[in-house]
C-alpha positions as CSV (number, residue, x, y, z in Angstrom):
1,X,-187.7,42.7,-81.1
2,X,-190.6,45.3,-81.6
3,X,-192.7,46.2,-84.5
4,X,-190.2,48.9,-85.4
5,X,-187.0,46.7,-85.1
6,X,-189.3,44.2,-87.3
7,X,-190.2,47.0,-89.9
8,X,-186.2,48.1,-90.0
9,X,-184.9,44.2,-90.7
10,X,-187.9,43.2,-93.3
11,X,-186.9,46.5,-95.1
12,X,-182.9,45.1,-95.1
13,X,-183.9,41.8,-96.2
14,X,-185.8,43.4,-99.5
15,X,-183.4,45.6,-100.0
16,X,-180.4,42.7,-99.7
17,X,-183.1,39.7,-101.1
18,X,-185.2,39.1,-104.7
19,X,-187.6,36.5,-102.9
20,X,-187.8,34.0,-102.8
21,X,-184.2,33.9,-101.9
22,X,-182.0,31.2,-100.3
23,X,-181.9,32.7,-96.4
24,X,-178.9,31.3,-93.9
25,X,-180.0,31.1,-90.5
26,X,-177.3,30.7,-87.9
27,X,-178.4,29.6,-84.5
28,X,-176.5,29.0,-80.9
29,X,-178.4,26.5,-78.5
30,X,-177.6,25.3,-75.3
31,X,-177.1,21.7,-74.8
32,X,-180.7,19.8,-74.5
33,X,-182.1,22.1,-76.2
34,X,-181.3,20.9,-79.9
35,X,-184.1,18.7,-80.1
36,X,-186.7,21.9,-80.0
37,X,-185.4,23.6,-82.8
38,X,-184.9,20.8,-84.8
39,X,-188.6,19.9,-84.3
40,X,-189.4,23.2,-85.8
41,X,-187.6,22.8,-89.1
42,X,-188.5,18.7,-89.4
43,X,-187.7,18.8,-93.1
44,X,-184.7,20.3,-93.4
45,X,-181.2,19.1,-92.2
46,X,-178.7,21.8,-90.8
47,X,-175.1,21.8,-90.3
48,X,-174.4,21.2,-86.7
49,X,-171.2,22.0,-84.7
50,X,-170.8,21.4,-81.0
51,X,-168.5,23.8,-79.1
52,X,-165.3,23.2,-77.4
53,X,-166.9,22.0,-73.7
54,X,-170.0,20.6,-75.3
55,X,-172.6,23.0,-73.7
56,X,-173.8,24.5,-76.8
57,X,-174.4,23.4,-80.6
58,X,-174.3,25.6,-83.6
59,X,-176.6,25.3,-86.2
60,X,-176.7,26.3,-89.7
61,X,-179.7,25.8,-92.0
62,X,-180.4,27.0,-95.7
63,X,-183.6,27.6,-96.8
64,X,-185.6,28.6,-99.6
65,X,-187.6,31.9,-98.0
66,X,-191.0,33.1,-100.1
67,X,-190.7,36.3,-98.3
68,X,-189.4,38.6,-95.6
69,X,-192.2,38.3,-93.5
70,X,-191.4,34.3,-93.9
71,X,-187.5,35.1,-92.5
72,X,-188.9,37.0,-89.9
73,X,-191.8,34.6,-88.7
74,X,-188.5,32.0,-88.2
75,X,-187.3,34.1,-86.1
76,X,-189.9,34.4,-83.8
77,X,-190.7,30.8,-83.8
78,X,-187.2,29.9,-82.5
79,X,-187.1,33.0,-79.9
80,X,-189.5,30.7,-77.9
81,X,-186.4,28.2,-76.9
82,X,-184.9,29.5,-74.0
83,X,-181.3,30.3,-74.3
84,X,-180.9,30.7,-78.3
85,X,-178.6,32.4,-80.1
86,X,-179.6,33.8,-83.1
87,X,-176.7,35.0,-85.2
């Protein structure tokens, strides 16, 4: 995503949010991979899902968000894991 894309969602999640808010991130990793995004949120526990075949797990994780910015910055910190989804 680029600064504009950035600019567009920050300015959808203040219009949609009073922060801090209660945020739902939704995420779609391959299998293996699990253990990297769950390092990046060590104190929270998500609701996880495995698909039909196994290959990929579903995550869902609600968290208190101070801000925006704070939603956005998760999402750049899990773009790093090669191959996830972010719904």
């Amino acid at each position: 995503m680029d600064n504009q894309n950035f600019e567009k969602f920050r300015e959808q999640l203040d219009q949609h949010y009073a922060w801090p808010a209660l945020y739902t991130f939704k995420f779609i990793v391959p299998l293996g991979k699990e253990p990297m995004l769950k390092a990046l949120f060590p104190n929270h526990t998500p609701n996880e899902k495995a698909s039909r075949n196994g290959n990929y797990t579903s995550f869902t994780y609600q968290m208190m968000m101070p801000s925006s910015q704070a939603v956005i910055d998760t999402y750049i910190s899990v773009s790093k894991i090669e191959g996830l989804i972010a719904l």
